[in-house]
C-alpha positions in Angstrom: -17.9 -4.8 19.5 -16.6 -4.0 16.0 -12.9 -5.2 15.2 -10.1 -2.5 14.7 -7.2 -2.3 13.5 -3.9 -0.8 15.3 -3.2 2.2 13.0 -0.4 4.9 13.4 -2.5 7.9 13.2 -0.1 10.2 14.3 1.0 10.4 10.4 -2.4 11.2 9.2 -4.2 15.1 9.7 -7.7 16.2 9.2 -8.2 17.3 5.8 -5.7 15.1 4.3 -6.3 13.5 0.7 -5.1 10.3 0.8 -4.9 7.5 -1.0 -4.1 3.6 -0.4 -2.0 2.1 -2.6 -4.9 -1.0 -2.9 -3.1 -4.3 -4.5 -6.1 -6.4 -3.1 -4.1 -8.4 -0.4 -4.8 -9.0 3.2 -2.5 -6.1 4.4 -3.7 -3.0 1.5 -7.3 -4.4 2.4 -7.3 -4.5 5.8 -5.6 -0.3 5.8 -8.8 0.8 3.4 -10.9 -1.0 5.5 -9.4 0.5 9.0 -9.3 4.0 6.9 -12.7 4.3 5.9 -14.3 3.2 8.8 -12.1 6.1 10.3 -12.0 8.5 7.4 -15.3 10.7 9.0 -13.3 10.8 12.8 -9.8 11.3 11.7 -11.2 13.9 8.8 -9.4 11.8 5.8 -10.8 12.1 2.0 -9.9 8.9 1.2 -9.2 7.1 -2.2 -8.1 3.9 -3.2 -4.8 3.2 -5.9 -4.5 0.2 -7.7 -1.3 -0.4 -10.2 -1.4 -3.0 -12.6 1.8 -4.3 -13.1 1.4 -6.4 -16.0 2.5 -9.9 -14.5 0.1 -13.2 -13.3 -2.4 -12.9 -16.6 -5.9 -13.6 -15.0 -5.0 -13.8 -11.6 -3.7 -9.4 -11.6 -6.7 -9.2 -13.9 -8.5 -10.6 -11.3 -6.9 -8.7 -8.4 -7.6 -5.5 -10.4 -11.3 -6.2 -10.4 -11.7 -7.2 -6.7 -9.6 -3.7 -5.6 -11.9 -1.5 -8.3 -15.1 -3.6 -6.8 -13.5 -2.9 -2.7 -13.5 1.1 -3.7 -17.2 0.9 -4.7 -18.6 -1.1 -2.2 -17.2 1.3 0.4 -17.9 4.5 -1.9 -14.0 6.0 -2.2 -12.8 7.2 -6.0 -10.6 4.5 -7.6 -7.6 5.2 -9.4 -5.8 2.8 -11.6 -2.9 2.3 -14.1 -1.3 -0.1 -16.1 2.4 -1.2 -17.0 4.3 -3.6 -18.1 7.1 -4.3 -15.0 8.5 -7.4 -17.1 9.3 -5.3 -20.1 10.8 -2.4 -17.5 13.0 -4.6 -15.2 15.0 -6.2 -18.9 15.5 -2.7 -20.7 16.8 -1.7 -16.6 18.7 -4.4 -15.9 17.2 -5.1 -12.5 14.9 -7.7 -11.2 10.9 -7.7 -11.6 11.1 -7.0 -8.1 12.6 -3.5 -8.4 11.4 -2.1 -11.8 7.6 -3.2 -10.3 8.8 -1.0 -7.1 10.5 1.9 -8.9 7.2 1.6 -11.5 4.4 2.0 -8.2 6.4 4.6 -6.4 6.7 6.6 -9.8 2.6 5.8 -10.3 2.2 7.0 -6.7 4.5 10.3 -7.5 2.4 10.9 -10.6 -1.0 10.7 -8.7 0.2 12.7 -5.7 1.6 15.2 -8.5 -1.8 15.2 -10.2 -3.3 17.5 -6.8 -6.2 14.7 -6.4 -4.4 13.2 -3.2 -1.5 14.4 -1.7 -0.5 11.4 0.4 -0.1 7.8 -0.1 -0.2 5.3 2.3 1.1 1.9 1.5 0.5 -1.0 4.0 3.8 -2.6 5.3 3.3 -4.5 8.1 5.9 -5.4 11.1 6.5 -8.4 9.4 7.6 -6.6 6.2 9.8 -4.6 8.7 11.8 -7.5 10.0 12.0 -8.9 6.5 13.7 -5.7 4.8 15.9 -6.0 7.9 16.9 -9.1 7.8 17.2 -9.2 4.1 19.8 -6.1 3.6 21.6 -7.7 7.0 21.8 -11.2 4.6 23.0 -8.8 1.3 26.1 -7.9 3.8 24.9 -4.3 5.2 26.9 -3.4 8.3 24.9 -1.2 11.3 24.6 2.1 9.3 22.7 -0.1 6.2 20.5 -2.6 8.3 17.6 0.7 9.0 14.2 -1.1 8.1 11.0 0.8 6.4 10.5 4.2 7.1 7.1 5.1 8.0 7.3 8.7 5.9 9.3 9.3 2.5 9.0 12.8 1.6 8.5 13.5 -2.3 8.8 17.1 -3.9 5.0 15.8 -5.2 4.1 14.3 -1.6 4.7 11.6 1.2 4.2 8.0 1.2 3.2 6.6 4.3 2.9 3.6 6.2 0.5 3.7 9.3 0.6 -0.3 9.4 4.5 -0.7 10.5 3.8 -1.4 14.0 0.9 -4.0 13.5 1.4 -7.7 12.3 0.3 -10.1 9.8 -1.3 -12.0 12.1 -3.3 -8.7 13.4 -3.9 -8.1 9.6 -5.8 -10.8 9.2 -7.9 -11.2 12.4 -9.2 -7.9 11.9 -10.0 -8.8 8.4 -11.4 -12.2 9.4 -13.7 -10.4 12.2 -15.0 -8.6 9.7 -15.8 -11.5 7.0 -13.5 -9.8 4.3 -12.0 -11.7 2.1 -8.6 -10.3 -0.2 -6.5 -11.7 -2.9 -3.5 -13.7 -2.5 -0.7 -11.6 -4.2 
C-alpha cells in the first residue's frame, strides 16, 4: 500500500497552477511529494518555488541544489530567486526572521503576479499552528490576537495556501520515511 499524506484538498481545484513554496525540508518536501503524486487526480499543474535567502553559506547553497534536483526528478518546472534577507532585515529594522518572511511572501506575490501559477501553497504543519499560537499568546495578545495560520491569504496577484495545517510533524515525516525520501534540515 503506498503512504499518503493527510492533505486539505478542499483549497485546491482542477485546473489550478500552483506552486510549492519548496525550501527542501521535511514539511515543503513531503507537500510536493503528496502533490504530485495527486497532481493527475486532483487536476493540479504543479511547480515547485525555491527562495534563496542568502543566509547558512553552503548549507542554503546546498538546500538550493537538493530543491532544484526534487523538481527534476519528479518532472515539475522550478522557479528560483535570490536575496539577501541579512542585508533587508538591518536597512528594515526588523529581525532576519521577518525581512526573510516579508522577502518570500513578496517572491511568492511576484511569481503569482507573473501569470505562470496562480496559487502558492506553503507547508505549515499543525505544529507550526500551535507554535504561532502560542508565541503571539507569549508576546501578550489577548483572545482577539491569539488566531493561528490561516489556511488562505488572498493577494490582488493570488492566494497562498496551506493544505498541511491539519497534519503533523510527526505525519510529515512518516510519510516521507515510507517513502525513503530524504530532505534538508533547515
Amino acid at each position: 500500500m503506498r503512504p499518503t499524506l493527510p492533505i486539505d484538498e478542499t483549497l485546491l481545484r482542477p485546473g489550478l497552477r500552483l506552486a510549492v513554496g519548496l525550501s527542501g525540508g521535511a514539511d515543503s518536501v513531503a507537500l510536493l511529494r503528496a502533490l504530485a503524486e495527486r497532481s493527475r487526480e486532483l487536476g493540479l499543474v504543479l511547480h515547485a518555488a525555491h527562495l534563496h535567502h542568502g543566509l547558512r553559506g553552503e548549507e542554503a547553497d546546498g538546500d538550493l541544489e537538493f530543491a532544484r534536483a526534487l523538481a527534476a526528478e519528479l518532472g515539475i518546472p522550478f522557479h528560483e530567486a535570490r536575496v539577501n534577507a541579512g542585508a533587508t532585515a538591518k536597512e528594515n529594522a526588523e529581525t532576519i526572521e521577518e525581512a526573510a518572511r516579508s522577502l518570500r511572501y513578496g517572491w511568492f506575490r511576484q511569481l503569482m503576479a507573473s501569470g505562470e501559477v496562480e496559487a502558492v501553497a506553503t507547508a505549515h504543519t499543525r505544529d507550526d499552528q500551535a507554535e504561532t499560537v502560542l508565541a503571539k499568546f507569549l508576546r501578550g495578545a489577548w483572545t482577539e490576537g491569539l488566531s493561528g495560520i490561516h489556511p488562505v491569504i488572498e493577494f490582488h496577484e493570488g492566494r497562498i495556501l496551506r493544505p498541511l495545517l491539519s497534519t503533523t510533524r510527526a505525519e510529515v515525516e512518516a510519510y516521507l520515511n515510507a517513502l525513503g525520501q530524504g530532505w534538508r534540515e533547515d
